[in-house]
N, C-alpha and C positions, 0 to 999 in steps of 0.2 A: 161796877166794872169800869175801871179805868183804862182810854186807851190809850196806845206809847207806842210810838213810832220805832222800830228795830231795826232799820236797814243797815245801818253803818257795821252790824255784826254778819250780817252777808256780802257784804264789798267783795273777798276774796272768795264768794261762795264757788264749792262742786258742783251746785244744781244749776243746771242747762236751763231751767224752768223759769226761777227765778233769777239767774244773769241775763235772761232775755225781757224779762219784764227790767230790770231797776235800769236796762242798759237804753228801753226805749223810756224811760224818766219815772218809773212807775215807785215805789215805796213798798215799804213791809211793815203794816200797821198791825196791833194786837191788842187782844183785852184777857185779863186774867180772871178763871171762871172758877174762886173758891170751891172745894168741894164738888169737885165735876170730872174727875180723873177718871178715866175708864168711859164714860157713856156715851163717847161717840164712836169707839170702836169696837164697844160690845153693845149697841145697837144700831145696827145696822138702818134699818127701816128708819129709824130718827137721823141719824147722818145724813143717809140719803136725799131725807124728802127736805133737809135744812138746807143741804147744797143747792138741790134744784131751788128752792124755795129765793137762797141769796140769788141765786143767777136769774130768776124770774124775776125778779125785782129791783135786783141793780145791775147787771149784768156782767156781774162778775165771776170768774171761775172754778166759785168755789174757794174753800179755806182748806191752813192743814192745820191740827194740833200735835202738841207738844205728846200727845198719848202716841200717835203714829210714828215717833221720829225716835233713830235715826232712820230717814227714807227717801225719795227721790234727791237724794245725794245732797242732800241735807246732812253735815257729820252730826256725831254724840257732841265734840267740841261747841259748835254752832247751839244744838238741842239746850245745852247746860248755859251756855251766854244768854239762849233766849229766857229762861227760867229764872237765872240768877238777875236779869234785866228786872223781869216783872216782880221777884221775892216771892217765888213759886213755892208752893209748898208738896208735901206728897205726894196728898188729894189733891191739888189745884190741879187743871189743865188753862194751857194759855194758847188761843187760836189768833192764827195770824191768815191776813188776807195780803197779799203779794199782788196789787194791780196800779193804777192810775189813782194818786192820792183819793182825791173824792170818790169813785167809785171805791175802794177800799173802806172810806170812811163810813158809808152809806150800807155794803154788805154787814161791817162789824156791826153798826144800828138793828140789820134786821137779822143778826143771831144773837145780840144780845136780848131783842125782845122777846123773842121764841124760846131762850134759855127761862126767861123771867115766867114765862106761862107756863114751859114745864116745868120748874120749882115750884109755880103754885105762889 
């Protein structure tokens, strides 16, 4: 999982969420998760305790994937630049963390290793 800095395709973003985070200097980092499409939003119970998990850890506010979007005003436009960024495929989902560089850098660290223990 490589990761790849995205911000420059939210510049003119609709999300109020993420204009407040890049506007106090924050980044939109991500890693692309082969064959991962679906299991963060049809399991819930794993979403969840990954969220808490990044935020207990780095204190970050959680991630969104490419499975959820379009959504907190986030367009389709924006969802397909992020995809076509990383070379997404079907199955792939690509999760992005929207915070203060290193905190970002640090959450994507601890769902990529959690991604690596569920795959076994």
């Amino acid at each position: 999982m490589k990761l790849k800095e995205v911000t420059e395709i939210f510049e003119n973003t609709g999300s109020r969420l993420i204009k407040g985070i890049l506007e106090r200097g924050g980044v939109v980092l991500g890693i692309k998760v082969e064959n991962f499409a679906g299991v963060l939003v049809e399991d819930k119970v794993y979403a969840d305790g990954l969220a808490k998990k990044v935020e207990g850890q780095t204190g970050a506010k959680g991630y969104i994937s490419t499975d959820e979007l379009p959504a907190y005003g986030i367009s389709k436009e924006e969802k397909e630049a992020v995809e076509a960024a990383f070379d997404s495929k079907e199955n792939d989902v690509v999760i992005l963390v929207v915070d203060e560089e290193e905190r970002a850098k640090k959450a994507l660290d601890v769902i990529e290793e959690e991604i690596k223990i569920r795959l076994g």
